[in-house]
PyMOL commands that place a pseudoatom at each C-alpha (Angstrom):
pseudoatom trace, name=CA, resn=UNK, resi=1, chain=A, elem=C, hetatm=0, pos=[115.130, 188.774, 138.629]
pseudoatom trace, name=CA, resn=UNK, resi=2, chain=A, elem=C, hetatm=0, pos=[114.816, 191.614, 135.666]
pseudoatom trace, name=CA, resn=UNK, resi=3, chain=A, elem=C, hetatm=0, pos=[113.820, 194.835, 136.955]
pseudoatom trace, name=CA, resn=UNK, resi=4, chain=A, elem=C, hetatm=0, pos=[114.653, 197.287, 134.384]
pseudoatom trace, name=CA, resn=UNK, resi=5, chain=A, elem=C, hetatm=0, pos=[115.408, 197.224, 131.009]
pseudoatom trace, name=CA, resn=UNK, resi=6, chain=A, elem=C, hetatm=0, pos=[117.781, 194.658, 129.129]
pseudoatom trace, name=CA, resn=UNK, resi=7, chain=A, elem=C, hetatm=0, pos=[118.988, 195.354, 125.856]
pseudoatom trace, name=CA, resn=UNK, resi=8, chain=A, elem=C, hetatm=0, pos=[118.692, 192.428, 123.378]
pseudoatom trace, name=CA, resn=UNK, resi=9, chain=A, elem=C, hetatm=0, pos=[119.768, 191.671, 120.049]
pseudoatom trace, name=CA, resn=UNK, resi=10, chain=A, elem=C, hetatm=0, pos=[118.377, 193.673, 116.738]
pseudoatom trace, name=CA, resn=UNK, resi=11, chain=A, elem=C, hetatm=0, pos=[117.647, 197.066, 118.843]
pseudoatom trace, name=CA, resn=UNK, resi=12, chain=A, elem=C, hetatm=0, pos=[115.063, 194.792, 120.890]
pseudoatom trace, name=CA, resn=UNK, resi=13, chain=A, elem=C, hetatm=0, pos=[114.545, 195.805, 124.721]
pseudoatom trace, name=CA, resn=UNK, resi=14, chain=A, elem=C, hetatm=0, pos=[112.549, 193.848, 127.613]
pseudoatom trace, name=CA, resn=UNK, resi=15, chain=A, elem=C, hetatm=0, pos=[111.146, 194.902, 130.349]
pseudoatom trace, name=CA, resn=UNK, resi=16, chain=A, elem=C, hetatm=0, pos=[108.719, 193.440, 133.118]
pseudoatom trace, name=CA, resn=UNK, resi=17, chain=A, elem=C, hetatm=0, pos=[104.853, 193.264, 132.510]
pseudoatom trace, name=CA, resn=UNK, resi=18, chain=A, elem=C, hetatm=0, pos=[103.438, 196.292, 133.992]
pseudoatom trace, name=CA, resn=UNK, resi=19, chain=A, elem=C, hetatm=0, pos=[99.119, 196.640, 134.626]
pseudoatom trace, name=CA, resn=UNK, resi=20, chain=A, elem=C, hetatm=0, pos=[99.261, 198.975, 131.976]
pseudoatom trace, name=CA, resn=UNK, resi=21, chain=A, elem=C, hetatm=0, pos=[100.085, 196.239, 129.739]
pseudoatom trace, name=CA, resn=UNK, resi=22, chain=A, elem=C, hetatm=0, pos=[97.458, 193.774, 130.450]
pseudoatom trace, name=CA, resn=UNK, resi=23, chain=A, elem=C, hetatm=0, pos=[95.689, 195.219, 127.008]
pseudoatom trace, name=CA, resn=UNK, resi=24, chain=A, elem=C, hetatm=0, pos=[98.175, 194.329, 124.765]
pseudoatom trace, name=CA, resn=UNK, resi=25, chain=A, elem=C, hetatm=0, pos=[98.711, 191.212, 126.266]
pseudoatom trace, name=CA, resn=UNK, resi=26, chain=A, elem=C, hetatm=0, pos=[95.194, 189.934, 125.478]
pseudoatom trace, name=CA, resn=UNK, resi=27, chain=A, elem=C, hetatm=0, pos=[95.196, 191.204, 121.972]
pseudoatom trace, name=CA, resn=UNK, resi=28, chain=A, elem=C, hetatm=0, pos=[98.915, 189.520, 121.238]
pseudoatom trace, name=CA, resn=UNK, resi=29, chain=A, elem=C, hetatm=0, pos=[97.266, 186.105, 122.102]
pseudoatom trace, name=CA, resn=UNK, resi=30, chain=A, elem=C, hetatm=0, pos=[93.972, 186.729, 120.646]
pseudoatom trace, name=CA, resn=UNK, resi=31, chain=A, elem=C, hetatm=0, pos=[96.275, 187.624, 117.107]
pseudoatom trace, name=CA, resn=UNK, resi=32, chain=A, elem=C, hetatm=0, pos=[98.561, 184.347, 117.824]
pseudoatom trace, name=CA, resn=UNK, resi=33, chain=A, elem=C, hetatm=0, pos=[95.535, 182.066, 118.537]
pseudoatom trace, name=CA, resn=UNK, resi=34, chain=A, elem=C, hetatm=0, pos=[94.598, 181.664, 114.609]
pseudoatom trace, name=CA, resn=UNK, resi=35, chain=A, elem=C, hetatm=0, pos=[93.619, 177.802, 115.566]
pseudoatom trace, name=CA, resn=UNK, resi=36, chain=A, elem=C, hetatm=0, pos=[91.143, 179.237, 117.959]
pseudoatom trace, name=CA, resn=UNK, resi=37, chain=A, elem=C, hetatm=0, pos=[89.952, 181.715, 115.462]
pseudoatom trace, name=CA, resn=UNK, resi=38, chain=A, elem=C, hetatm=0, pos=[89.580, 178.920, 112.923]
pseudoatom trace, name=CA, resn=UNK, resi=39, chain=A, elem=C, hetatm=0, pos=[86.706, 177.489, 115.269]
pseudoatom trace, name=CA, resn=UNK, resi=40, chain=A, elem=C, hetatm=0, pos=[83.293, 176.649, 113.324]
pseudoatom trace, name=CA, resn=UNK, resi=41, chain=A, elem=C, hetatm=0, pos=[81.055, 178.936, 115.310]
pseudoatom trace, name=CA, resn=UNK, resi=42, chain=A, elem=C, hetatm=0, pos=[79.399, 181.827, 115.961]
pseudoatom trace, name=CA, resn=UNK, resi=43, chain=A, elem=C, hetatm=0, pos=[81.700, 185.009, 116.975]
pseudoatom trace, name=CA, resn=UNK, resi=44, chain=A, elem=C, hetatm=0, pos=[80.577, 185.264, 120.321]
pseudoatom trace, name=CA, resn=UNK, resi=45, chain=A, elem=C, hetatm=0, pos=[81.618, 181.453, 121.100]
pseudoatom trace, name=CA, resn=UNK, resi=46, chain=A, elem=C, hetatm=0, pos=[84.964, 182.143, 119.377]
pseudoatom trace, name=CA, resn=UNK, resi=47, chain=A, elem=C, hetatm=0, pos=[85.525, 185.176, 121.176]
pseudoatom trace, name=CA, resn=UNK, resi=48, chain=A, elem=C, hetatm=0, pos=[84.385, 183.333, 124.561]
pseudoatom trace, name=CA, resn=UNK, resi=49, chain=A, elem=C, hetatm=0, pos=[86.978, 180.844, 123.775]
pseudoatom trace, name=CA, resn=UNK, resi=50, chain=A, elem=C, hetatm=0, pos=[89.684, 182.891, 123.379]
pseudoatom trace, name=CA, resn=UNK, resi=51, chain=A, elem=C, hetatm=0, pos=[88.864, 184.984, 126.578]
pseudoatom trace, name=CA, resn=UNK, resi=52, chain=A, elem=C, hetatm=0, pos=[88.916, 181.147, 128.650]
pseudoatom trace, name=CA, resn=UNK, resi=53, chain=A, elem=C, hetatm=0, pos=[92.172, 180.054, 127.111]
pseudoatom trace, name=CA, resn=UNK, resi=54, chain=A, elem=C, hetatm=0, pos=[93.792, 183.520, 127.979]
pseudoatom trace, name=CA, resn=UNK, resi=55, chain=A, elem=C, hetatm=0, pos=[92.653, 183.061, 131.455]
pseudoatom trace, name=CA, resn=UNK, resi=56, chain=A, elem=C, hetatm=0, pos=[93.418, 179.434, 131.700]
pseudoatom trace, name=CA, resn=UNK, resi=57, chain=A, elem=C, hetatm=0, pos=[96.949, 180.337, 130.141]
pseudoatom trace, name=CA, resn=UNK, resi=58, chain=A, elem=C, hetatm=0, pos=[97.440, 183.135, 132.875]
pseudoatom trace, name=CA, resn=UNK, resi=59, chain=A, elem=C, hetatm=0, pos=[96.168, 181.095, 136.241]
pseudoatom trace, name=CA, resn=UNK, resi=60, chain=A, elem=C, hetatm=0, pos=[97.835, 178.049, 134.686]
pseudoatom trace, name=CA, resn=UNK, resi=61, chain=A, elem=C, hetatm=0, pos=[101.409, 179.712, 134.327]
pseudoatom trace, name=CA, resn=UNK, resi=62, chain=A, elem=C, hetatm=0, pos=[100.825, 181.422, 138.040]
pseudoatom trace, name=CA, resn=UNK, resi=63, chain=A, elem=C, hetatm=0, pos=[100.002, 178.082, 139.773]
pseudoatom trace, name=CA, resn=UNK, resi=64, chain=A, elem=C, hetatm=0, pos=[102.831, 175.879, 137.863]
pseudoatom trace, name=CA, resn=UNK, resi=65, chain=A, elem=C, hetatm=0, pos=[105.442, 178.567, 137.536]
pseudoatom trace, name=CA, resn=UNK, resi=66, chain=A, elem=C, hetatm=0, pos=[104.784, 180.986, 140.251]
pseudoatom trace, name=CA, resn=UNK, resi=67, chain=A, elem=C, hetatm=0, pos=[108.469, 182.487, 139.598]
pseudoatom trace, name=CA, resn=UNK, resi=68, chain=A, elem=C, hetatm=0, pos=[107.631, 183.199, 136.491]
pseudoatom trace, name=CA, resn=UNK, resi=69, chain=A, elem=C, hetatm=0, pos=[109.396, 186.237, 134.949]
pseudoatom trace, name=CA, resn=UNK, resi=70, chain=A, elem=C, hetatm=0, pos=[106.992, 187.840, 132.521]
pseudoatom trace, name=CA, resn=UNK, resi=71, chain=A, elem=C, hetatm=0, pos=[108.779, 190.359, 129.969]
pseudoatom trace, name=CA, resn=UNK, resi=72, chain=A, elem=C, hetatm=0, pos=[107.234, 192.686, 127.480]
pseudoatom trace, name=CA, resn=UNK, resi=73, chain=A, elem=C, hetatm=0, pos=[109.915, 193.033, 123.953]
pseudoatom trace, name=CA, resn=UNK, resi=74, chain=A, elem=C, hetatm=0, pos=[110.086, 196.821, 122.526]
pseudoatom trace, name=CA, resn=UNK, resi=75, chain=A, elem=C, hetatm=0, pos=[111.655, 197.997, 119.543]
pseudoatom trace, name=CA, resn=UNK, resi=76, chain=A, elem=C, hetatm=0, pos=[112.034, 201.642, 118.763]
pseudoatom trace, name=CA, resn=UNK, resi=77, chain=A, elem=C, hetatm=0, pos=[109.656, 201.956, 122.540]
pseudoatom trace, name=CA, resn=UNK, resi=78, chain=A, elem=C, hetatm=0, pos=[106.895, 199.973, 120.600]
pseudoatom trace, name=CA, resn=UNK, resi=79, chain=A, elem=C, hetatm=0, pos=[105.746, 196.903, 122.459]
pseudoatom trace, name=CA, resn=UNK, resi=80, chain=A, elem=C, hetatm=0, pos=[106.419, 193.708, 119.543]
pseudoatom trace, name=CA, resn=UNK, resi=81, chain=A, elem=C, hetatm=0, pos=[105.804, 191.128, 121.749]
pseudoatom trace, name=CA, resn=UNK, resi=82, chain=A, elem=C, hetatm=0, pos=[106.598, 188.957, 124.944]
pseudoatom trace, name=CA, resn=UNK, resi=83, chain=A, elem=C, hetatm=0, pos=[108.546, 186.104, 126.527]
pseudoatom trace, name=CA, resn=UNK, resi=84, chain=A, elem=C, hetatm=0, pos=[108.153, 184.052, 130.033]
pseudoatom trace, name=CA, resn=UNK, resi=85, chain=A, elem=C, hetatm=0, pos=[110.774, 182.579, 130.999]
pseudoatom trace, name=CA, resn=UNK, resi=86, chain=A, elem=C, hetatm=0, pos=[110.873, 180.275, 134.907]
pseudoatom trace, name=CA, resn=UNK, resi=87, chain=A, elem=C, hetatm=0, pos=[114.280, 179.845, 136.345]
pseudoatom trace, name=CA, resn=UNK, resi=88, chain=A, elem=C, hetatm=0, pos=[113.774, 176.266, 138.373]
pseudoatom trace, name=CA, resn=UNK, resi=89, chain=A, elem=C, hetatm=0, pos=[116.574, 175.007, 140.746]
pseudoatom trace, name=CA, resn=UNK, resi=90, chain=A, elem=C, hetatm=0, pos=[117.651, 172.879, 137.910]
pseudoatom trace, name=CA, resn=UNK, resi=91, chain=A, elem=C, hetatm=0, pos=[116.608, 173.980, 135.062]
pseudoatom trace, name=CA, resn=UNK, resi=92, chain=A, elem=C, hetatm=0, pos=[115.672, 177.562, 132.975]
pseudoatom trace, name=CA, resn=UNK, resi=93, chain=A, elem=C, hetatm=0, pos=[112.211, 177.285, 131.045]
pseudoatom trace, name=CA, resn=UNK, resi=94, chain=A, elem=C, hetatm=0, pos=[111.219, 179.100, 128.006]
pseudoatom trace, name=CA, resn=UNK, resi=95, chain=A, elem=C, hetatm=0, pos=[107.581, 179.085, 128.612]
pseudoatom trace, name=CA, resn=UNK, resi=96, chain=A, elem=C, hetatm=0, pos=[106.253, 181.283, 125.939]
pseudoatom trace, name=CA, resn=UNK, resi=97, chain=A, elem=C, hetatm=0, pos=[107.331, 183.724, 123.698]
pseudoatom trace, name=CA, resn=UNK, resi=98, chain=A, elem=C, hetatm=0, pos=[105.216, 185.186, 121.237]
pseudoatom trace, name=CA, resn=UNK, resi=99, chain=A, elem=C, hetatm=0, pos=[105.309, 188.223, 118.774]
pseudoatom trace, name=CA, resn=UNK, resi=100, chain=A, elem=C, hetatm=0, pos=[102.784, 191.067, 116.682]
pseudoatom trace, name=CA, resn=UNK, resi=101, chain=A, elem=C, hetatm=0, pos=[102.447, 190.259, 113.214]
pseudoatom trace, name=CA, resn=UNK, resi=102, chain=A, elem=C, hetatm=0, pos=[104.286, 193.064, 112.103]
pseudoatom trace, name=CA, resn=UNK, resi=103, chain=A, elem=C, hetatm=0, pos=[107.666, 191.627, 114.146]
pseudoatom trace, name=CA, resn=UNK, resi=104, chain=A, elem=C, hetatm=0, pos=[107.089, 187.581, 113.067]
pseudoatom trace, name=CA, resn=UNK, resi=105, chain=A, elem=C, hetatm=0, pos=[109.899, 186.483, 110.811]
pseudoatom trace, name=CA, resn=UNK, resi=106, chain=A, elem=C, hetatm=0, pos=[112.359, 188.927, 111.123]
pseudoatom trace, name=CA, resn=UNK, resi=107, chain=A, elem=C, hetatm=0, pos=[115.031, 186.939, 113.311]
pseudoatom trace, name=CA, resn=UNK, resi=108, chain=A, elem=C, hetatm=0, pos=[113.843, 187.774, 116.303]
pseudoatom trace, name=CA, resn=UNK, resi=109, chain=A, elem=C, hetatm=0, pos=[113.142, 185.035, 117.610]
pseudoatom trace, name=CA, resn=UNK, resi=110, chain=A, elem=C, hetatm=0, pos=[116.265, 183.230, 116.936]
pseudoatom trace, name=CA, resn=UNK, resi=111, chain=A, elem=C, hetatm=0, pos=[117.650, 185.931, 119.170]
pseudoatom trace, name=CA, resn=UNK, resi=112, chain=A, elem=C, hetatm=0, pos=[115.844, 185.652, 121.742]
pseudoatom trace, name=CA, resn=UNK, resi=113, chain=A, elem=C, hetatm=0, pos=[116.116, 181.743, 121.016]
pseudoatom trace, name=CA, resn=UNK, resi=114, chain=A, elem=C, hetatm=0, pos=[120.245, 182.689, 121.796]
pseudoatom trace, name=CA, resn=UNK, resi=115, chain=A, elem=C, hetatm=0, pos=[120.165, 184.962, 124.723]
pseudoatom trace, name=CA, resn=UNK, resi=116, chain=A, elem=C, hetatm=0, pos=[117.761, 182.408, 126.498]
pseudoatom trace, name=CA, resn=UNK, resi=117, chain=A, elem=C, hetatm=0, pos=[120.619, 179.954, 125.798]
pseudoatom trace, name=CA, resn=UNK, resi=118, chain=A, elem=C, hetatm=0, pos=[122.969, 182.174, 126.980]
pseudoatom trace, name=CA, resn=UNK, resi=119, chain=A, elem=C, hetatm=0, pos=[121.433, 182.687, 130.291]
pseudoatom trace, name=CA, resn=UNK, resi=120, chain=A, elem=C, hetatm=0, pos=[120.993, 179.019, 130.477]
pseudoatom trace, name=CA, resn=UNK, resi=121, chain=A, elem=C, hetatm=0, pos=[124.666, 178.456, 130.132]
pseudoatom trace, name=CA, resn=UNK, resi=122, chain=A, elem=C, hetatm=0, pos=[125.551, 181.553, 132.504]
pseudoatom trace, name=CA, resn=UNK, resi=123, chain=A, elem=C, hetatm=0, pos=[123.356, 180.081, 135.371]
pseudoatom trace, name=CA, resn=UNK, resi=124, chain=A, elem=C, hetatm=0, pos=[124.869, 176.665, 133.859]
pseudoatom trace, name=CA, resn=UNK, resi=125, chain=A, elem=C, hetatm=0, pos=[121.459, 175.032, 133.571]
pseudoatom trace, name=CA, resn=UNK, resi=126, chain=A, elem=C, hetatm=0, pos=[120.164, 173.085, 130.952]
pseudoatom trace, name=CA, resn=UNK, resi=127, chain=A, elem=C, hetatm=0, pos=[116.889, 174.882, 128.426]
pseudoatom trace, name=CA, resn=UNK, resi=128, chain=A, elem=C, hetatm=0, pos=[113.325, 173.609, 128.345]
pseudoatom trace, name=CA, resn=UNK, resi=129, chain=A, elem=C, hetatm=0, pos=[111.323, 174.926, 125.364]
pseudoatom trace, name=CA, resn=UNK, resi=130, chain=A, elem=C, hetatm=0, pos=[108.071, 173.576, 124.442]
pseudoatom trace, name=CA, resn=UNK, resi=131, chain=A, elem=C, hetatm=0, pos=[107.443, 173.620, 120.685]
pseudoatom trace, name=CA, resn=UNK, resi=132, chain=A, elem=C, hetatm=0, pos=[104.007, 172.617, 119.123]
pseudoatom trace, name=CA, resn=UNK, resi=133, chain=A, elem=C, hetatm=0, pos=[104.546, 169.818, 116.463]
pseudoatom trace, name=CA, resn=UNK, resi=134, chain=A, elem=C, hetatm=0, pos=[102.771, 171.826, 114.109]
pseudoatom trace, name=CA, resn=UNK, resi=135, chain=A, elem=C, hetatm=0, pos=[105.039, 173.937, 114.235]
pseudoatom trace, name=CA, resn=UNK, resi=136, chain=A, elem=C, hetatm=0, pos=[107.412, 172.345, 112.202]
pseudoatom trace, name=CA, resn=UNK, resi=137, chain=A, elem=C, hetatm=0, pos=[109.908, 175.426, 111.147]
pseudoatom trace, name=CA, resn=UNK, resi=138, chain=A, elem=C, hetatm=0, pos=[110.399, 176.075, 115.333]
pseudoatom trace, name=CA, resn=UNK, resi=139, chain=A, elem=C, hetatm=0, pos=[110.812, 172.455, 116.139]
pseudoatom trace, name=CA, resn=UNK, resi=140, chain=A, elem=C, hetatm=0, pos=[113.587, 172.369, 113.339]
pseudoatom trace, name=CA, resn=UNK, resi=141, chain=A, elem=C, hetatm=0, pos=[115.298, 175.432, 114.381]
pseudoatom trace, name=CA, resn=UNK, resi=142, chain=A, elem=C, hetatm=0, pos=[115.439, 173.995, 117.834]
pseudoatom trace, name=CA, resn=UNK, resi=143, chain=A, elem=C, hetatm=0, pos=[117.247, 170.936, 116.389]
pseudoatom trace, name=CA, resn=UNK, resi=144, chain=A, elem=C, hetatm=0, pos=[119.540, 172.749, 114.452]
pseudoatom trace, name=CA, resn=UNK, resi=145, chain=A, elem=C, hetatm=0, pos=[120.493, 175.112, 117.475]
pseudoatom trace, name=CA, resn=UNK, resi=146, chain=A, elem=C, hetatm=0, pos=[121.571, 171.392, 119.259]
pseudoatom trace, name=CA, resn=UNK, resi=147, chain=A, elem=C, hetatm=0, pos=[117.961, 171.193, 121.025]
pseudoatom trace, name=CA, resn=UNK, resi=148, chain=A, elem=C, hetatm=0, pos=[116.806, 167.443, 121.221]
pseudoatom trace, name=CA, resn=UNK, resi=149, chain=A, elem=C, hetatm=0, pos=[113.480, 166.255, 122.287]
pseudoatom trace, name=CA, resn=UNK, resi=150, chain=A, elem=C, hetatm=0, pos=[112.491, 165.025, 125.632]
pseudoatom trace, name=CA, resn=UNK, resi=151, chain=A, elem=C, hetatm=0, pos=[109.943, 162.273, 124.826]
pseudoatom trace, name=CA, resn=UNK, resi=152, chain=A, elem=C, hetatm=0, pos=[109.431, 162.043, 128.924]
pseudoatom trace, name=CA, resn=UNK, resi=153, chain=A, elem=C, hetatm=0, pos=[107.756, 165.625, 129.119]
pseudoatom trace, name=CA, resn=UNK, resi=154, chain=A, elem=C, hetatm=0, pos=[106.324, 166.095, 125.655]
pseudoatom trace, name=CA, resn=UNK, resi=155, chain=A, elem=C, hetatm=0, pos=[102.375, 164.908, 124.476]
pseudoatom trace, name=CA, resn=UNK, resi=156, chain=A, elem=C, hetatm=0, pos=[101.031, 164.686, 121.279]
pseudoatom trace, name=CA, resn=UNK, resi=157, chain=A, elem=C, hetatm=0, pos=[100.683, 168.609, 120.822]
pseudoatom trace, name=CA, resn=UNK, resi=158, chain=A, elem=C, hetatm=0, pos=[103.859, 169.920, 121.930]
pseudoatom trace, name=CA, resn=UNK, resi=159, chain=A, elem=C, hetatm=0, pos=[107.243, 168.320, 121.894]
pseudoatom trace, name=CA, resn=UNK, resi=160, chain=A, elem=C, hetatm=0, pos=[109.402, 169.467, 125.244]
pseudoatom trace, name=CA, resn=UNK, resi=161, chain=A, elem=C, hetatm=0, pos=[112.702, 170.211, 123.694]
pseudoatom trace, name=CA, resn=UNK, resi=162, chain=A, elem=C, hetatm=0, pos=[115.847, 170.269, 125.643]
pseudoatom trace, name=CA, resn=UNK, resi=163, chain=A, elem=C, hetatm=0, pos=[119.378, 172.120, 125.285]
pseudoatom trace, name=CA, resn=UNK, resi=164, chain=A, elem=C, hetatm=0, pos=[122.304, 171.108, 127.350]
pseudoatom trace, name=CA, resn=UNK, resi=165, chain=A, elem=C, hetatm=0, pos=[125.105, 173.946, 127.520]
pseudoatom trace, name=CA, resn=UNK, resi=166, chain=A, elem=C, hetatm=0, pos=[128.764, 172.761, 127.072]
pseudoatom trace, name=CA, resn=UNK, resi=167, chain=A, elem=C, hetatm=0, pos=[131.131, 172.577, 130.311]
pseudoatom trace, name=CA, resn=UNK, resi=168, chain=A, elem=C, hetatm=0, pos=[133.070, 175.584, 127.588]
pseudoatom trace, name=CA, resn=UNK, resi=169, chain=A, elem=C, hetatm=0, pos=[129.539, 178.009, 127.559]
pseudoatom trace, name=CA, resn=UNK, resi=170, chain=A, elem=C, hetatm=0, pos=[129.161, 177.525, 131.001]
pseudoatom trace, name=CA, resn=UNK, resi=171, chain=A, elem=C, hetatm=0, pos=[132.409, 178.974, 132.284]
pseudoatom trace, name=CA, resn=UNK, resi=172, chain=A, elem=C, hetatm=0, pos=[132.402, 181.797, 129.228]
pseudoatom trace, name=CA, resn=UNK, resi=173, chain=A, elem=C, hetatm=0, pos=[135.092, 180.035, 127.147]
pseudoatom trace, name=CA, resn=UNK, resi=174, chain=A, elem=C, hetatm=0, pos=[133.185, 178.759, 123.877]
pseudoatom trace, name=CA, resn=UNK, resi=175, chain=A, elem=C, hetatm=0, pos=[130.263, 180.592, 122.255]
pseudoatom trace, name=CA, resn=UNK, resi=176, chain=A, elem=C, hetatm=0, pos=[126.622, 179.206, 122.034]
pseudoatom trace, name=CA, resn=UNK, resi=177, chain=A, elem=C, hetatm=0, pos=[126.482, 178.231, 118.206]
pseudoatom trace, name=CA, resn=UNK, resi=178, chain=A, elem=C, hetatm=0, pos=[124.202, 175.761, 116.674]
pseudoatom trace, name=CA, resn=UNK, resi=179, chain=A, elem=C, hetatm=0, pos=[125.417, 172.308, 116.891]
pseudoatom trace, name=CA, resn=UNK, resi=180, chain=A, elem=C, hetatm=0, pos=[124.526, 168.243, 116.873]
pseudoatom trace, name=CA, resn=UNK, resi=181, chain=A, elem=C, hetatm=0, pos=[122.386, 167.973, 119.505]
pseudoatom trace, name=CA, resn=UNK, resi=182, chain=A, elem=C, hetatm=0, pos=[123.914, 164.963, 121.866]
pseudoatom trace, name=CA, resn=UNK, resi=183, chain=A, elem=C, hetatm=0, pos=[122.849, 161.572, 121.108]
pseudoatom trace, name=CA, resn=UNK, resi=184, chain=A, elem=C, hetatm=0, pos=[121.129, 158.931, 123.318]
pseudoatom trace, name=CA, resn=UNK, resi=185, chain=A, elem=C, hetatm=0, pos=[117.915, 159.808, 125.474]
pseudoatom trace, name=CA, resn=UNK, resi=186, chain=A, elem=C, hetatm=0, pos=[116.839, 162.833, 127.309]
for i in range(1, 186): cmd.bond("trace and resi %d" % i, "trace and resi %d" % (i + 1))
show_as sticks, trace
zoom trace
């Protein structure tokens, strides 16, 4: 469990969600949710869409991860964005991670991306991320990074992708760098 403040690659900091954050939070996926913004309606319906996926979003992750660790990322004490991670008895799980405007495309994250997998290896579990197919320049970053899809837990929307650390990562002898994902089946 994180209960103060880890350092990160590129200067970037997380922390645990506080109430005081509950603001941001809603405006981050309101400014991510550009396919819900898209919607051919009224305002009012696209805003009351929004406001049910955020809440279905926030009960769903509570009732099928309920140890859940929800971070905020700073830079420079700004808030930039967040990540949810669930460490299950077998596996850790990237559940979302998500980022302001101003802070997409800047590497970060690809580092986040790496210190996930480096937590993975440390508590020598394998990494679940889910990637939305449309998403095609994530899905091939996950590949590149040795990430190879499990067809058992993915749907037509988002592809479950799946890292598997090295015997050498997990005992602190080789570093995480991108590689050929293993062949054969998840």
């Amino acid at each position: 469990m994180i209960t103060g403040t880890v350092a990160l690659p590129h200067g970037i900091t997380a922390r645990p969600v506080r109430n005081g954050d509950k603001n941001f939070l809603a405006k981050l996926f309101r400014d991510n949710r550009t396919d819900l913004q898209a919607i051919d309606a009224t305002q009012d319906f696209i805003d009351m869409t929004v406001d049910m996926q955020l809440d279905a979003q926030i009960n769903g992750y509570g009732s099928t991860f309920p140890n859940a660790i929800y971070l905020i990322l700073e830079k420079n004490g700004s808030r930039i964005g967040r990540v949810t991670l669930d460490v299950g008895p077998i596996e850790l799980r990237l559940i979302d991670l998500s980022f302001i405007k101003k802070a997409q495309n800047r590497g970060y994250g690809s580092a986040i991306i790496q210190w996930v997998m480096n937590a993975a290896a440390q508590t020598r579990r394998p990494l679940v991320v889910p990637a939305r197919r449309d998403n095609s320049i994530f899905v091939t970053h996950l590949i590149k990074a040795g990430f190879q899809e499990d067809t058992s837990i993915s749907d037509d929307v988002i592809a479950r992708m799946v890292w598997f650390p090295t015997s050498d990562e997990m005992n602190g002898i080789g570093a995480i760098k991108p590689r050929k994902a293993a062949s054969g089946n998840v």
